[in-house]
N, C-alpha and C positions, 0 to 999 in steps of 0.2 A: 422527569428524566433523572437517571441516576450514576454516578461514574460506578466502574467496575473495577474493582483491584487497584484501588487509589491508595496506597502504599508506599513508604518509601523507595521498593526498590523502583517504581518506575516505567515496571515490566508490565506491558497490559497489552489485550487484544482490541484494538477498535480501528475501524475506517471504512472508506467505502469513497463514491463519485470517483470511478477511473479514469480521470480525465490527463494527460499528460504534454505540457508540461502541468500548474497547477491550475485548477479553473479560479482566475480571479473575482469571479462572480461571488464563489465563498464568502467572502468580504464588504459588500456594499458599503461605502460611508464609515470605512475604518479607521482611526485618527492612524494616518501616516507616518506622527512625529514619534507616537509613542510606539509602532512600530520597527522604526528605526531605530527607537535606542535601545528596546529591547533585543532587535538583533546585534548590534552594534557589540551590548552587552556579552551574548552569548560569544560574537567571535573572539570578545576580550578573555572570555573564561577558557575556550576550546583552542586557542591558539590559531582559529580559523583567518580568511584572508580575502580573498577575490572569488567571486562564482569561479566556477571553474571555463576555462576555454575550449576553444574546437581542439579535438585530440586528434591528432597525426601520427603517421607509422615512419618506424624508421626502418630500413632492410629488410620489410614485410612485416615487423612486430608491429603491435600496439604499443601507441606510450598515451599513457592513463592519467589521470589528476587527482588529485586529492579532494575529497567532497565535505564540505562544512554545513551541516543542519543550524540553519535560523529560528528566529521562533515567529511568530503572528500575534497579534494581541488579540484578547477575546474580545466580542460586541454584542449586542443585544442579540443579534439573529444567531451568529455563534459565540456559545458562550463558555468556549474552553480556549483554551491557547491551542496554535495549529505550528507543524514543522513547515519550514522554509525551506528547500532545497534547492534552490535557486533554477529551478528548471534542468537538473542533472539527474533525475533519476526519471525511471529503471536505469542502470548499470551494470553491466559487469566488469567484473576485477582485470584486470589487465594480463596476468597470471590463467582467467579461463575457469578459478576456482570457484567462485564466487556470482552471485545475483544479488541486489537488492532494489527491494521497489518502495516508494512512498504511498500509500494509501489514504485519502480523505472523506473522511464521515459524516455525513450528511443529516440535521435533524430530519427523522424520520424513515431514514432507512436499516436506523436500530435504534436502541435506546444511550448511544450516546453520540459526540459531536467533534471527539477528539482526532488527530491525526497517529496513524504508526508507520514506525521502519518497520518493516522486514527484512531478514537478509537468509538467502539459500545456499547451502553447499550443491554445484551442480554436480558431485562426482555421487549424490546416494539420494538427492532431493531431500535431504533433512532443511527443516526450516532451522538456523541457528540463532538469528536472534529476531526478537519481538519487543520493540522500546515505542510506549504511547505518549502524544505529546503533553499532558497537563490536564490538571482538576475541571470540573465543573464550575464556573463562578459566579454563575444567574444569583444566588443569594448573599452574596460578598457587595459590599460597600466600598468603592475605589479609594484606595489610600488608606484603607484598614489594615489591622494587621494581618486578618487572613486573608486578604488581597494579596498582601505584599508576599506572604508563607507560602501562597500558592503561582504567584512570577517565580519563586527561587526556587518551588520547586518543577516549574516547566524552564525555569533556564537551565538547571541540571539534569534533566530528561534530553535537554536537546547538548548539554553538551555530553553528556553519555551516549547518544545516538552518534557524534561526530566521532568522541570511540572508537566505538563500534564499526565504525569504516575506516579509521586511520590506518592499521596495518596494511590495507591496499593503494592501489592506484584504480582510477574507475573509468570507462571506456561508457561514452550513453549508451543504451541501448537501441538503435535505432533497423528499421527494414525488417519487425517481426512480421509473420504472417497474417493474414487476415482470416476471420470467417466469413462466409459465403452463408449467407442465412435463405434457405428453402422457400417456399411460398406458403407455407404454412407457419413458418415463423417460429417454428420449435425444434428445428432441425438444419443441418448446414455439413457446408465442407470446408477444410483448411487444407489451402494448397501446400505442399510443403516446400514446389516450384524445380523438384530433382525428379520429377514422376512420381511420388508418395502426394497419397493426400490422407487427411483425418478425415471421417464423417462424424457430426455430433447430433445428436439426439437427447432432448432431454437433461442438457449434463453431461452428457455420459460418453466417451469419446473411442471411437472405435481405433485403435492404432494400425499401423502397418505389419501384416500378420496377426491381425483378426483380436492382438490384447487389446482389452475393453477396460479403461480408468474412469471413477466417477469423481465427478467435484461432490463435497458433501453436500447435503441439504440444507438454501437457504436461510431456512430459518428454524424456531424453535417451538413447539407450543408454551404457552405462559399458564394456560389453566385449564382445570379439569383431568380426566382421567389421562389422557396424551402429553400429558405436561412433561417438558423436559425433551420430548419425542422429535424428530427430525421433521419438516412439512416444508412445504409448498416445490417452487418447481427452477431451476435452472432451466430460461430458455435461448439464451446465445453466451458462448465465450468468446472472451478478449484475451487474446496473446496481446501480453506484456513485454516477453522478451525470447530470444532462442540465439542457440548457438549458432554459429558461421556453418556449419556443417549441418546444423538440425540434427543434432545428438540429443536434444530437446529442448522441453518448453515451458514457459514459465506461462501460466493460464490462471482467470478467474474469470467469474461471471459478469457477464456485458448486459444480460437484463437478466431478471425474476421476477417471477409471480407468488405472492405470500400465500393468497387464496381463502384471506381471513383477518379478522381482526385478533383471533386467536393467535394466529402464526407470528412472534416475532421474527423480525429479520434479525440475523448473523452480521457481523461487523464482516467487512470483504476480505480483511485483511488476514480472517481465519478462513476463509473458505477457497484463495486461492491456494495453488498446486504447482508443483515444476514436477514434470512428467519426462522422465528419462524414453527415447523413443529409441537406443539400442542400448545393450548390455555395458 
């Protein structure tokens, strides 16, 4: 396994398991204490505080909370540091601007293990930030020095992720739509619950008024003359989040098929979309 874009600045694409809140299975058998003070750690550096609470409206608005990124210690089954978000994300900003979702990388579903933020502007679906949780440390010796160079540098990934969300207030996301997966299991409908639905096929999502958005492909080829080349198959999406209106959708892939040992799989965290459904 190998980390990707392991850098200072921080900035990396990896993740995957959409599980929401975080699947604690992740973790078997994690020393707890040293989790603790690693988090504990981060809130001291990020000025962070309490997970965040149930958010309430006042005179029809939202009022939103502020979100603090923890961190996870790595272990033998994972072997990189993972984000904590205490069970508050998908979100959106309070404001209406904003989306971000937590993504978790699974060995095996790419070649690496780490955690990412993402965060979306919902007014153009640009992705605006992308912050990974921490190095690789299967070949580190606990309480080495590059032990310790790689804690400081996933405790300032996570307090750069906390950053990254500080300018807003954050609303969960919760009541997105589902897929309806076909009998064939490679095609489906999303209700949109207003009389619109989505039909997906493949990836590839039919919208209302016949425009047609694909999530990329899966994965990558690794060798030979396809190398580099996009493969295998999107066969169900998972809505993460949508607006109150369903002005849109924030979507990634809910299963895939590689279709090979050639095909690497894509970290999830690049492959999903916020798909604007009106102008």
């Amino acid at each position: 396994m190998r980390a990707r874009n392991s850098g200072s600045s921080g900035y990396r694409i990896a993740a995957d398991a959409l599980e929401y809140p975080r699947d604690l299975g992740r973790y078997p058998g994690m020393n707890r204490l040293a989790t603790l003070v690693i988090a504990l750690g981060c809130f001291a550096a990020c000025g962070g505080g309490a997970p965040p609470k149930a958010v309430g409206a006042t005179g029809g608005a939202l009022v939103g909370v502020p979100i603090t990124i923890g961190l996870l210690a790595p272990h033998d089954e994972v072997p990189s540091y993972g984000f904590d978000d205490h069970g508050a994300l998908p979100a959106i900003s309070a404001d209406g601007t904003l989306v971000a979702a937590l993504f978790h990388e699974y060995l095996g579903e790419s070649d690496e293990t780490m955690d990412t933020l993402a965060v979306w502007r919902v007014a153009d679906g640009e992705r605006v930030v992308t912050i990974g949780s921490g190095d690789d440390t299967s070949g580190e010796d606990a309480g080495s020095d590059d032990a310790a160079r790689a804690a400081a540098r996933a405790a300032g990934r996570a307090a750069e992720a906390t950053a990254a969300l500080s300018g807003q207030r954050w609303v969960h996301a919760s009541g997105a739509p589902a897929m309806t997966p076909g009998e064939d299991g490679q095609s489906g409908t999303i209700e949109l619950g207003d009389g619109r639905e989505i039909s997906v096929t493949f990836g590839e999502l039919t919208l209302p008024g016949d425009r047609r958005v694909s999530l990329p492909a899966p994965g990558v080829m690794s060798e030979g003359a396809g190398a580099d080349e996009g493969c295998g198959d999107v066969l169900t999406v998972k809505v993460l989040a949508s607006g109150d209106d369903r002005a849109w959708l924030l979507v990634a892939p809910g299963s895939k098929s590689l279709g090979g040992d050639m095909c690497q799989g894509k970290p999830a965290a690049e492959l999903a979309k916020l798909i604007r459904l009106t102008p």
